[in-house]
C-alpha positions in Angstrom: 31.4 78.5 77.4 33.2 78.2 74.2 31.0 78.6 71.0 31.3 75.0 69.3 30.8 76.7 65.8 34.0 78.6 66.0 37.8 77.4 66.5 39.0 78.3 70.1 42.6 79.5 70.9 43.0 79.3 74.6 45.9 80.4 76.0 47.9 78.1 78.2 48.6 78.2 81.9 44.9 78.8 83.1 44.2 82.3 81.5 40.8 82.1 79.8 41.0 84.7 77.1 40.6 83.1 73.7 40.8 84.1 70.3 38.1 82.7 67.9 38.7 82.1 64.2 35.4 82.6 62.3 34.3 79.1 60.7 33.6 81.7 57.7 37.1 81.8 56.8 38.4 78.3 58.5 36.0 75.9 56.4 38.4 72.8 56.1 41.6 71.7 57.5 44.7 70.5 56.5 47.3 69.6 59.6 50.9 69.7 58.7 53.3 67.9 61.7 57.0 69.6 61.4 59.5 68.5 64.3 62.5 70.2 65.6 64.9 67.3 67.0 67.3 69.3 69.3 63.9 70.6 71.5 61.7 67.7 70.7 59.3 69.8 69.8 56.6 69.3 67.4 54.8 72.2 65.5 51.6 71.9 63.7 50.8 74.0 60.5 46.8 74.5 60.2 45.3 75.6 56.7 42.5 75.8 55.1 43.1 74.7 51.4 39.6 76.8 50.5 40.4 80.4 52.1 44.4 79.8 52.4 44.5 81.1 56.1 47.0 79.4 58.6 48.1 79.2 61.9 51.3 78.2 63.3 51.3 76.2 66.7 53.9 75.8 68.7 56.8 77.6 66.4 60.4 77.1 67.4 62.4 80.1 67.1 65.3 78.5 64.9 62.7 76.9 62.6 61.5 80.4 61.6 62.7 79.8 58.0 61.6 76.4 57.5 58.0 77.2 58.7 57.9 80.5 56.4 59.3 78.5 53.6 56.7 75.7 54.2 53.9 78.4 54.2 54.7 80.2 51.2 55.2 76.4 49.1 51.7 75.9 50.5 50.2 78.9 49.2 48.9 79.3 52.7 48.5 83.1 54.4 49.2 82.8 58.1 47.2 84.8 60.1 48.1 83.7 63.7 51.5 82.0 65.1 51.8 81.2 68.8 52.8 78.8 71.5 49.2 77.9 73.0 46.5 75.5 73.7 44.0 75.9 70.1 40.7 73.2 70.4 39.4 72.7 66.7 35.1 71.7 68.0 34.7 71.1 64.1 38.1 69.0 63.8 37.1 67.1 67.3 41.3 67.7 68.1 43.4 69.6 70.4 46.4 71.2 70.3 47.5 70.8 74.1 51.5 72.9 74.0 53.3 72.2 76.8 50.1 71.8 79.3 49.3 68.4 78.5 51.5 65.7 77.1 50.8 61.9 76.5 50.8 60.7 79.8 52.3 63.5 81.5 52.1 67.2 81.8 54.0 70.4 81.7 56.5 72.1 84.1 54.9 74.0 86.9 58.6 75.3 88.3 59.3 78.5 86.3 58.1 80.3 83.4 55.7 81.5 86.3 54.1 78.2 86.7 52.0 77.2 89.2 50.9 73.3 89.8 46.8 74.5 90.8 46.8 76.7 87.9 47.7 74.1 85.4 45.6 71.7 86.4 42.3 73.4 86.7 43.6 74.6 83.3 43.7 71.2 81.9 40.9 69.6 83.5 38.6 72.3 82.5 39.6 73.6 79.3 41.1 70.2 77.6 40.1 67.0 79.8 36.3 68.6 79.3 36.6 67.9 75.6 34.5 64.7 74.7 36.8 62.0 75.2 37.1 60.6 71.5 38.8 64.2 71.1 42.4 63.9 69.2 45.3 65.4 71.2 48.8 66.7 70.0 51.2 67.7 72.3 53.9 70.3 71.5 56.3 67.3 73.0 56.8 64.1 73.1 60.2 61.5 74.1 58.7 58.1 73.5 57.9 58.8 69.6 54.4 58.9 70.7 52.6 61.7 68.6 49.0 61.6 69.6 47.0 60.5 72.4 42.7 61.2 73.2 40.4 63.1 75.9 39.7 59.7 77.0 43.1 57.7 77.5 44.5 60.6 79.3 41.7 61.0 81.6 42.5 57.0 82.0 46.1 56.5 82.0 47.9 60.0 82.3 49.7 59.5 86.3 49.4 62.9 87.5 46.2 64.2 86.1 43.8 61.2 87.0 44.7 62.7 90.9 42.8 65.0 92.8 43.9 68.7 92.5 45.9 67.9 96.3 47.9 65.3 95.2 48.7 66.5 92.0 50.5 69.9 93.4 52.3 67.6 95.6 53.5 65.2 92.8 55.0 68.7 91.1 56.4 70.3 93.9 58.1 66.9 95.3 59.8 66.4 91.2 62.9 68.2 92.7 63.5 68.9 88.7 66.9 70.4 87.4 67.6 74.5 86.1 67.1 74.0 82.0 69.8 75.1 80.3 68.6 77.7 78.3 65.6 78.7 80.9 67.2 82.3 80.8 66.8 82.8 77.1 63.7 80.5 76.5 61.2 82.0 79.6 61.1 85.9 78.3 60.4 84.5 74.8 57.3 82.3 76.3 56.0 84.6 78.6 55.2 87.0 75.7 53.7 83.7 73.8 56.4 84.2 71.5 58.6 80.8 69.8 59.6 78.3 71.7 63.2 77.6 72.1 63.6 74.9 75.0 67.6 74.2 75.1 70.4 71.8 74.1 69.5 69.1 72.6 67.4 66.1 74.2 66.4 68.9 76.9 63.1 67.5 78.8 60.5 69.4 79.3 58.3 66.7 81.1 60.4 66.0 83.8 
């Protein structure tokens, strides 16, 4: 069980290692939302204005000198940068990457993906949270920016289903090769940036 004192970086895709920030030198937060319009992707900047540590969440390659630049005007050191799943206990929010979207989920067809893996990841390690927990996905194509625990466990069409039916519902989406899958997955895999494709490429479905 995750120590509720501490802020939990849990790596996507079902593996359980985490790394802890110490609430030593994470005592407040201040959440900076920075979007890259040819991935849809959203990254989140995470500092505290008492220590100046950050971390980067969900960073897209191309951004790299936006985010740095951001950083330095911010005074802020950053001390971890990485495309994962990060629960703040003390923030009661979520950071859910491409696992969990609003009302939908991530990919299960490459990248090494597998439909059981993903969703015992996000039942047990995000849909566990209390449900009043805040959520912000890496992704969103309806200019929706934040959902909760609780509407997701409510209105989200694959993950209300039973384990069964949810690896059929992802292995019947008969989804098409992303464009840039060939450059993008060997930068994922070693949790680096995230670079999805040409513009307006979906990553939901």
């Amino acid at each position: 069980m995750m120590a509720r004192n501490r802020t939990s970086i849990i790596f996507r895709q079902g593996t359980h290692a985490a790394v802890n920030i110490d609430k030593n030198v994470w005592t407040t937060r201040r959440k900076t939302e920075l979007f890259d319009l040819e991935s849809f992707t959203y990254t989140y900047l995470l500092g505290c204005p008492k220590t100046r540590v950050a971390v980067l969440i969900d960073p897209v390659d191309t951004q790299a000198e936006r985010d740095i630049r951001i950083t330095k005007e911010m005074d802020l050191k950053l001390i971890y940068a990485s495309c994962v799943t990060y629960v703040d206990h003390a923030g009661r929010m979520a950071f859910t990457g491409d696992a969990l979207l609003i009302r939908a989920c991530g990919r299960t067809d490459f990248q090494e993906g597998n439909p059981e893996t993903l969703y015992e990841s996000v039942r047990n390690q995000i849909l566990s949270l209390p449900e009043d927990y805040m959520l912000y996905p890496a992704h969103d194509y309806h200019g929706v920016t934040t959902t909760t625990v609780g509407e997701e466990l409510k209105y989200n069409p694959r993950l209300t289903k039973s384990k069964k039916e949810f690896v059929e519902i992802m292995e019947q989406l008969g989804l098409t090769r992303p464009a840039k899958m060939d450059e993008a997955v060997p930068i994922n895999v070693m949790c680096g940036p995230s670079q999805l494709g040409e513009s307006h490429q979906r990553m939901d479905k």
